[in-house]
C-alpha positions, 0 to 999 in steps of 0.5 A: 473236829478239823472245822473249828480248830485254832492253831497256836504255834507249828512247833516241828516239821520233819521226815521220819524215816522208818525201817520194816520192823520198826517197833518203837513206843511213843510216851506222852507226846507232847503235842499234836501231830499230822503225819503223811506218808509218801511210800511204806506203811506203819502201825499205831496201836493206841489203846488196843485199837490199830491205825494204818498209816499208808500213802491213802491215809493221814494220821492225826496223833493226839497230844498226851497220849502213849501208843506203839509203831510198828514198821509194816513196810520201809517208808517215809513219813512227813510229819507236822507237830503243832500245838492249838488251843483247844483239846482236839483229839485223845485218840489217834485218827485216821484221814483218807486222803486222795490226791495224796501228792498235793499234801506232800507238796504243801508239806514241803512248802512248809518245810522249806519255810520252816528254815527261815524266821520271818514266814509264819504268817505264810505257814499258818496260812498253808497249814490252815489250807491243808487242815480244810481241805482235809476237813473238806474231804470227810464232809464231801466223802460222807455226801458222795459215799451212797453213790459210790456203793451204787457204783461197786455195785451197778458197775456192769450196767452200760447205762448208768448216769450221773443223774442216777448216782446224784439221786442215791446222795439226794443232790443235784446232778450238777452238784454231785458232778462238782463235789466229786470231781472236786474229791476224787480228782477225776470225774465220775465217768472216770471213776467207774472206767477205773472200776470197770477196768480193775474188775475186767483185769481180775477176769482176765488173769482168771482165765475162765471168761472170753473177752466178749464176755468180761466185756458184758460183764464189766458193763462195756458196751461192746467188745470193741469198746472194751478193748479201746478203753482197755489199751487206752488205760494200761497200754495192752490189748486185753489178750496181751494182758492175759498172756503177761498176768494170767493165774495157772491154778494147779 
């Protein structure tokens, strides 16, 4: 959808700022949107069918179209209207994002830009960028999705690889490290840590497992080794973390 679309003209880009509560209906927009979040949420329903829009997820606004927003939580949303030259959507869709922060900082740049005559070839060329990396980002998620629910759901293997995630996406193990941290931001090692460490928070506010056993259970090899990783991500000893969040069930 994104992979071939020409853009004519960046018509609008502002902030909109949206209150709780907000209800609001859009009639036949007049043109195309890619809109951002940077803290809240808001609800679109367009024909039934109802799109979050939050800080993990960019929402392109299809040109022509009559749809609802309802503000779920007070936020701001940076939003980039532009016109191209051929139909690209007649639904409203929802992007994933990660590394949110860097579309924020490109939309800023066109912000600034957007202030003074003579910068639209610097524009295009920024919104362009924007737009693949977007693109870039669903072609790479579709690739690396089979490892990721390989991880969901071997995360207590201690001895899981890289080259074993790489053979769930049928790819090298070189190219699945590259196209991963290239998504994520991080390395794979990385991602299953922040796995192990939110499943091992869970067991801890629960209360029903000592340490020795979460850290078995959330694929450490040790208890030694948890409790380092453990402090070195949330900067409590896992003891300290059970005394600040544990659930006293009545």
């Amino acid at each position: 959808m994104l992979k071939y679309i020409t853009i004519t003209d960046i018509k609008e880009i502002f902030t909109v700022l949206s209150p709780k509560g907000r209800l609001e209906k859009i009639e036949n927009r007049k043109c195309f949107g890619l809109s951002f979040c940077t803290e809240g949420q808001i609800t679109y329903t367009h024909n039934k069918n109802k799109i979050i829009s939050d800080k993990n997820h960019a929402i392109l606004l299809p040109e022509g179209q009559t749809y609802t927003i309802y503000g779920d939580k007070t936020g701001s949303f940076p939003v980039i209207n532009f016109t191209c030259a051929d139909a690209l959507c007649d639904t409203i869709v929802s992007l994933p994002l990660q590394n949110t922060e860097a579309y924020i900082k490109d939309y800023e740049k066109l912000r600034t830009l957007s202030l003074f005559d003579g910068n639209r070839a610097e524009m295009m060329s920024i919104f362009y960028h924007i737009l693949y990396r977007l693109c870039a980002q669903s072609s790479s998620s579709k690739i690396i999705m089979p490892a990721i629910k390989y991880l969901e759901n071997n995360y207590q293997n201690p001895h899981l690889t890289n080259a074993e995630l790489a053979l769930q996406c049928n790819i090298s193990e070189i190219y699945f490290r590259r196209i991963f941290t290239k998504h994520y931001n991080m390395t794979p090692k990385q991602f299953l840590i922040d796995i192990r460490i939110k499943k091992a928070k869970q067991h801890l506010s629960e209360g029903t497992l000592k340490i020795n056993a979460i850290a078995i259970k959330c694929g450490f090899s040790n208890q030694y080794h948890f409790c380092r990783v453990f402090k070195e991500r949330t900067g409590l000893t896992p003891t300290e973390y059970i005394k600040q969040n544990k659930i006293y069930k009545i």
